[in-house]
C-alpha angles and dihedrals in degrees: 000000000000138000103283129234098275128208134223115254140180117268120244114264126221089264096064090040099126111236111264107236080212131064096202114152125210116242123196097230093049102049144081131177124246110203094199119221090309089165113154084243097066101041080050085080088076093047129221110334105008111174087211092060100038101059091043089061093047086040083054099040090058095047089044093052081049094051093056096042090062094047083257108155118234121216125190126199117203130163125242121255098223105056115183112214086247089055097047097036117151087011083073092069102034089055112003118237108328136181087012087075090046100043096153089055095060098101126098108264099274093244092066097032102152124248127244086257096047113088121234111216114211099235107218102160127001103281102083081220089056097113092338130116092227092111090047099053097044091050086050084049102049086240117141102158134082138203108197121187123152129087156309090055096194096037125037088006102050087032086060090048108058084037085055094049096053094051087054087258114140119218130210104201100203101216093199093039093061136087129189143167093274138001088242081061099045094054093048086057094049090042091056096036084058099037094045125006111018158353117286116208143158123247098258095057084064096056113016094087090072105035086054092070100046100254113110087189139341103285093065083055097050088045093057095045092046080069093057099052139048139304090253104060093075081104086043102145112216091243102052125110102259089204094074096055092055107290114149132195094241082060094046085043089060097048092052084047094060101031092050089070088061102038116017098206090066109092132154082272088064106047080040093063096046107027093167136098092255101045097048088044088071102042086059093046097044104251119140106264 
């Protein structure tokens, strides 16, 4: 009735990664990340040191720096520790009574412990939108993509992702992000969230757009066009026209020039039509403009 002893595996690589049936692409402004259920009582069942652990949290604690980097909000779900038999309900009988036998597990494993600025959902079942405000606060936010890492991949996670889906959510199913009760398991919950509810990547297709050209975040790219204009513009505002603090075209002409050799859609046109940080910013980070 309750959760097994689990045992390490190795995480699925790029080349068993199922074909998504959807192109869809992250964009920065759009997203938010979702830290699954990473309480120190459900990573126990692999026991002390486990190597699978180990690299999903550190899978999870680089996305999450990333995340951050690019204004992307970061959610936790975590179950409470003090469960009454009507909250928990038919849980009760799946997997007996939980974390209120384990009170003292019920933190978030101390690697990936959230900020003051990052939100912590109250689990109750096992959609992280079941009574919770998460859909609310995306739709407030304009944010109708999710990034969801945790465990256990083919339960909570999956389970996040259809519900997702059918509330025109679209999730991103980190494959390497992810940890399950098997890797059988594991790679069932990535085949029908790309067959029938998201988009499954690694980590590093979440991150590598930007890396590629050398800015980490913003505020590296404000920081090298500050040199190219004007004293002034130290109180330059991201979404002010850089033109008009000394910008030229020879000087744009250069930027498209470099940056094309990363990214072949950005031209001299593009950086024309949003000459400002922000709208630079997503060209380079691949958000729709």
């Amino acid at each position: 009735m309750a959760i097994p002893k689990l045992e390490s595996y190795a995480l699925p690589g790029v080349a068993e990664l199922p074909t998504n049936k959807v192109k869809w692409e992250l964009e920065p402004s759009r997203a938010a990340l979702l830290i699954h259920d990473m309480q120190q009582y459900f990573l126990n069942f692999w026991g002390e040191d486990s190597p699978l652990v180990k690299q999903v949290v550190d899978n999870i604690a680089n996305l999450r720096r990333y995340c951050k980097a690019q204004g992307i909000p970061v959610f936790y779900t975590a179950q409470p520790n003090n469960q009454s038999d009507e909250d928990r309900a038919l849980l009760n009988d799946m997997w007996g009574p939980g974390l209120n036998k384990h009170p003292e597990q019920q933190a978030v494993v101390a690697a990936l412990a959230p900020d003051e600025d990052d939100q912590v959902l109250v689990k109750w079942r096992y959609s992280a939108f079941h009574r919770s405000p998460l859909q609310d606060i995306l739709q407030e936010t304009g944010r109708d993509q999710l990034i969801i890492c945790g465990v256990y991949a083919h339960i909570g996670c999956l389970t996040t992702a259809i519900d997702g889906f059918m509330r025109n959510i679209q999730p991103f199913m980190v494959a390497d992000g992810l940890a399950d009760f098997s890797r059988d398991e594991h790679l069932m919950a990535l085949r029908y969230t790309a067959g029938r509810c998201g988009r499954v990547v690694m980590t590093t297709d979440l991150t590598k757009a930007t890396a590629k050209l050398g800015y980490a975040n913003k505020e590296q790219l404000r920081n090298e066009i500050l040199q190219l204009l004007d004293e002034e513009a130290v109180e330059l505002y991201d979404d002010e026209n850089l033109i008009d603090y000394g910008l030229d075209s020879v000087r744009i002409m250069a930027l498209a020039t470099r940056w094309r050799k990363i990214r072949e859609d950005i031209d001299f046109v593009a950086l024309a039509k949003t000459p400002t940080i922000n709208g630079w910013w997503k060209l380079l980070s691949g958000e729709k403009a």
